[in-house]
Steps between C-alpha positions, in 0.01 A plus 500: 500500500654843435559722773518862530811653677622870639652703272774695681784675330377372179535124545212269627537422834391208700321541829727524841327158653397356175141531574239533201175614521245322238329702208120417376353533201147656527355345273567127619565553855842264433849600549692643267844630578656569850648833577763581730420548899664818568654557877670806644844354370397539185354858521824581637704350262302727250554779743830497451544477150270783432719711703831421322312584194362855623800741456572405156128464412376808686799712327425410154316788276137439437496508230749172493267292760252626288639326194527131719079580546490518141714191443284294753153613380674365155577170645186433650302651210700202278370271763128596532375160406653273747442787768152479420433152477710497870273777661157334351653149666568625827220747540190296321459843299393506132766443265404808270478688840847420603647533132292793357462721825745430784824427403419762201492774804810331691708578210348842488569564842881442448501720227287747637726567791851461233355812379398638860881485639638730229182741551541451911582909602559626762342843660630808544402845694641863494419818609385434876816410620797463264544222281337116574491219298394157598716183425292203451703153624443163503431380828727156460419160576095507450193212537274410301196202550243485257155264488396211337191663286718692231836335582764661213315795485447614812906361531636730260260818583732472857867418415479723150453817688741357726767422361462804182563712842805350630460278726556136499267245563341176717181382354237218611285405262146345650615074557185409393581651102895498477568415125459802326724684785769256480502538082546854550817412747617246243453774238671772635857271576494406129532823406751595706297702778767641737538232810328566793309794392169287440489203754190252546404287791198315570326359734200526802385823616596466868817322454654710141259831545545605861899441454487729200328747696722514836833425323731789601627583108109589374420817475196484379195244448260538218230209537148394317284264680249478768402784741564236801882404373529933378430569900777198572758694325396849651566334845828356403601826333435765711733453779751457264383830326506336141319673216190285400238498224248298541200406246281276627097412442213635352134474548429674248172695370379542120203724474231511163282793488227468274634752265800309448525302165536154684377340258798517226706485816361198630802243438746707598286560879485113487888477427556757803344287728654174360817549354746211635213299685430880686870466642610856440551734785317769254165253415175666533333234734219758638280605244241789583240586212276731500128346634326651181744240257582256815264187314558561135911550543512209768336270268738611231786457714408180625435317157830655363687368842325176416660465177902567577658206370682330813697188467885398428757834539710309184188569234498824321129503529481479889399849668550408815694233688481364883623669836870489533507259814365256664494708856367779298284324347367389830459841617274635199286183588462634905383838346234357318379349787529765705273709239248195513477543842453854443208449353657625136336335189693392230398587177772261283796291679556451821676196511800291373515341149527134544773446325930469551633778684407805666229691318185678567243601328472921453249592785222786512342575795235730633223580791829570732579889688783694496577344866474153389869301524446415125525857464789611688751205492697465217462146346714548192317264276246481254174590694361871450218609674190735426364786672297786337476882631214744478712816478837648449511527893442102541721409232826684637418387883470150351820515324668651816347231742829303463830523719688446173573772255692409203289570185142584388374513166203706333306416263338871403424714212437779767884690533398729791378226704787311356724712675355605778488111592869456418573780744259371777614128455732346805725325194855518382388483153161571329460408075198649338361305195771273547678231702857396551616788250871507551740803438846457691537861572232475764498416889325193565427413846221496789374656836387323793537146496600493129829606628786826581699604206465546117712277220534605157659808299698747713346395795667175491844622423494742764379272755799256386734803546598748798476861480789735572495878477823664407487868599761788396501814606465800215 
């Protein structure tokens, strides 16, 4: 059976104790491949070669580790296939998913922030009090841990900003989808990626995670995942004073007016809600339409989530594949009782698919209140529920009736309102006519329990950087 290593200093690296962890495929439930069970040895053996590879890496121009971005987005782009075919293996998500979309945007993330580190300038101020300018420098030795839902893309949108700002890098990829990670790593030493500079080590939360977090080197810790592991890492962090960013659930609200033209915008509200079996932080799982269009649009919406095409990741034709784990899976089943017990009725779904593996069909449920657990827990699977509002009132205290506050999306012809709700929403992000529109330049990121920080653009190369004001007298 092949195994996964570390990759540290550009060479795979077998674990410390020689312990492997076993990887599933969703779609069977059977092992696949075993991946390597990271200790604190091994972080620190990565430790260490990151920071022999800082000084030379952190003084090059940017425009040069700009150019090894370039060279690596290359690389991988040559091997989109077999990334693709790894990530749709490991995760149970649709091939043409994986291939078309995801590792599409991890390439563009590398690229993105090539450009980004010879565009990276720093401020300057004059006329208060003499001359300042600000010098922005890469902090050193920095973390990164990234989830199992959008594995190499959520990878590279950490360690491109990263590394295009100086610093040198530890990354854990999630142990439940390694492959496409450990291509990357296998990627970057055949091209000749400086040593040290990009390390990989794998491995359990508690055991790899933590030890990246409290090892003296880091700096900093930039981390996607769950809200309850995101307040882990705060704990471990703060007496330590480390820099965090931390983007974590969603419970997230899409609201249909009866202006709105939902009707040629039906698929994509389906696809918002569904994408990757509904296992995206940024999924619209609460939907609240507007009581005058609540039957016709739910019946729409209902016969359209009826027909998604679920079934084997590997055919081109499948839209959407099973949950990524067999404790996850377990946990989207718990909800669904928990909303039965609620006394929510489900309009299509509800249950597993008797068949191999871990899937479930895509849920819609209504009849439950804004206090309900079904909706205010994340579940981060393929169940959406219904609620409709009566006014513009209702429909904003409904979408703030969460203790998440990552996204919410509008579905509105009306701008004024449009805005006025994007203002009064408690979200990090709101799209209008739209969902899971990307543009690089922007902060994305949450309040509340969606998490502290914002990734993407500037934001994330300054957080990945310190600030230091140089002042001289005039």
């Amino acid at each position: 059976m092949q195994r996964y290593p570390h990759w540290i200093d550009s060479k795979p690296y077998p674990p410390a104790d020689d312990a492997w962890l076993d990887v599933h495929a969703p779609a069977t439930g059977g092992v696949i491949t075993q991946v390597a069970a990271g200790t604190a040895a091994d972080v620190d053996a990565a430790m260490q070669a990151a920071q022999r590879a800082f000084p030379m890496w952190s003084a090059l121009p940017n425009s040069q580790r700009a150019q090894w971005l370039e060279r690596l987005a290359d690389a991988l782009e040559e091997r989109l296939e077999d990334v693709a075919q790894a990530e749709s293996r490991d995760g149970g998500k649709p091939i043409t998913l994986a291939r078309d979309v995801e590792i599409p945007r991890a390439i563009a993330n590398l690229r993105f922030f090539a450009h980004a580190a010879t565009q990276f300038a720093s401020e300057s101020h004059h006329g208060e009090a003499g001359l300042n300018f600000t010098l922005r420098q890469p902090l050193g030795v920095v973390a990164t841990i990234s989830p199992w839902n959008l594995p190499l893309y959520l990878f590279t949108w950490k360690i491109a900003p990263a590394l295009a700002a100086g610093n040198c890098v530890v990354a854990k990829p999630s142990e439940v989808t390694p492959h496409s990670a450990t291509l990357l790593a296998e990627i970057a030493a055949s091209i000749g990626f400086p040593p040290g500079v990009f390390n990989l080590v794998h491995g359990a939360g508690p055991a790899v995670g933590e030890a990246m977090v409290t090892h003296a080197q880091v700096k900093a810790v930039s981390f996607t995942g769950s809200t309850a592991v995101g307040k882990r890492i705060a704990t471990l962090a703060a007496p330590l004073l480390k820099k965090v960013s931390l983007e974590l659930g969603g419970k997230n609200p899409s609201l249909v007016f009866a202006d709105s033209d939902w009707r040629d915008n039906l698929d994509t509200i389906v696809r918002s809600a569904f994408q990757n079996s509904g296992q995206i932080c940024l999924c619209g799982s609460r939907l609240l339409v507007e009581r005058s269009i609540h039957d016709e649009f739910s019946d729409a919406f209902v016969a359209r989530v009826q027909a998604l095409r679920v079934g084997d990741p590997a055919d081109p034709a499948t839209q959407m594949g099973p949950l990524v784990s067999q404790a996850h899976f377990d946990k989207v089943m718990r909800a669904l009782a928990t909303a039965r017990a609620e006394g929510a009725r489900v309009l299509c779904g509800g249950d597993a698919i008797d068949r191999a593996g871990w899937y479930v069909a895509p849920t819609v449920l209504e009849g439950l209140g804004p206090d309900s657990a079904t909706n205010r827990e994340e579940i981060f699977g393929p169940v959406v529920t219904l609620q409709p509002f009566d006014s513009d009132d209702h429909a904003l205290a409904l979408a703030n009736a969460s203790d998440y506050g990552l996204v919410a999306t509008l579905w509105d012809r009306d701008l004024p309102r449009a805005l006025r709700f994007s203002r009064e929403l408690r979200t990090g992000m709101v799209w209008i006519n739209t969902w899971l529109m990307r543009d690089l330049r922007t902060p994305f990121g949450g309040s509340n329990q969606s998490g502290l920080g914002r990734e993407g653009g500037a934001e994330a190369m300054r957080f990945f950087t310190e600030p230091r004001n140089i002042g001289i007298a005039t």
